[in-house]
N, C-alpha and C positions, 0 to 999 in steps of 0.2 A: 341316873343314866347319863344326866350331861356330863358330869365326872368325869366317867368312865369313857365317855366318846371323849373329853378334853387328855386324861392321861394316853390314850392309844394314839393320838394324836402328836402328845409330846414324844412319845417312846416311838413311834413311826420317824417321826422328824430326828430325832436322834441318830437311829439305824441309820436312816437313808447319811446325815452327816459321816456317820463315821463309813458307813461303805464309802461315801467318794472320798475319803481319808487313805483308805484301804487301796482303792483303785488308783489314786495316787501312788502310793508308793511301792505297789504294784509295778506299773508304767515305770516309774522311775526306774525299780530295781531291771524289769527287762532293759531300758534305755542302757543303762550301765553295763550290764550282761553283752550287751552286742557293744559296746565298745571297746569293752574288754576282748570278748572274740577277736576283735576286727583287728588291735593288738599285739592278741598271739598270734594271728596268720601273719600280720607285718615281722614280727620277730623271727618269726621259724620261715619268712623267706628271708630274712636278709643271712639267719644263721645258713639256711642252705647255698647261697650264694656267695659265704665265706667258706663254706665248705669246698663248696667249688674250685673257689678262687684259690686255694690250698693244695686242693687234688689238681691241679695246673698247675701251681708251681712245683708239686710233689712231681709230676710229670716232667717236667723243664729240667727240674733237678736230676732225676733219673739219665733223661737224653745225655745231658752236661757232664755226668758220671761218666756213663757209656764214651762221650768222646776223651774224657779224660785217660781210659783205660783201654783204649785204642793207641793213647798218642803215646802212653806207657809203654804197650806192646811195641811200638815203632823205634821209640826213644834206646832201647838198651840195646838194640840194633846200631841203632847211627851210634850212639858212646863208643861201642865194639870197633864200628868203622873209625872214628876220631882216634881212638886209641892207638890203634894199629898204623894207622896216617902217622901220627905223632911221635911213635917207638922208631921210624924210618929213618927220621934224622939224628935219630941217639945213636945207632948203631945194635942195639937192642934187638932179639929176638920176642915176636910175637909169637900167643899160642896161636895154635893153625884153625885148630878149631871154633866156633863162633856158638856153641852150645849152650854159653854164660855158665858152663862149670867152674870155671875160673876168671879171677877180675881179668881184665884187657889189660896188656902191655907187663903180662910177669913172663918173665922167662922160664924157659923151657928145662929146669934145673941146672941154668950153669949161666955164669954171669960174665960177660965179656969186660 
């Protein structure tokens, strides 16, 4: 009988070691687990705030389009005027019309 209370003894003593083995690495593996979370949420904010910062520029770029193709619309206007200013002192007939069917400063099919 003393045996047998000294084996359950050892084999108790055992258990309980390897549970706080267990519970160790346990704890560890959560410990790790939330630093890993902790992480991803720093990465998928800074990606979203690349994101951002992309969809802003993608936006600025747009604007900068937009005035581009405004000053386009305006531009083949003022050439037309320049043209026509410029054909003044050659003695050169401009076309009449400003429709940009035709370049600026061709003659009206006959050439002085």
């Amino acid at each position: 009988m003393f045996s047998e209370k000294e084996t359950l003894e050892k084999v108790y003593s055992s258990l309980l070691e390897e549970h706080r083995a267990l519970q160790t690495l346990h704890d560890d593996a959560l410990a790790e687990k939330q630093e890993v979370q902790a992480q991803l949420r720093q990465l998928q904010k800074d990606l979203d705030g690349r994101r951002s910062e992309k969809a802003d520029g993608q936006g600025m770029m747009r604007v900068e389009m937009e005035k581009l193709r405004g000053d386009l619309y305006v531009h083949p206007f003022l050439f037309h005027v320049w043209a026509v200013v410029s054909m003044v002192g050659t003695g050169r007939k401009a076309k009449k019309s400003c429709d940009g069917g035709g370049r600026a400063g061709q003659a009206n099919g006959s050439v002085n």
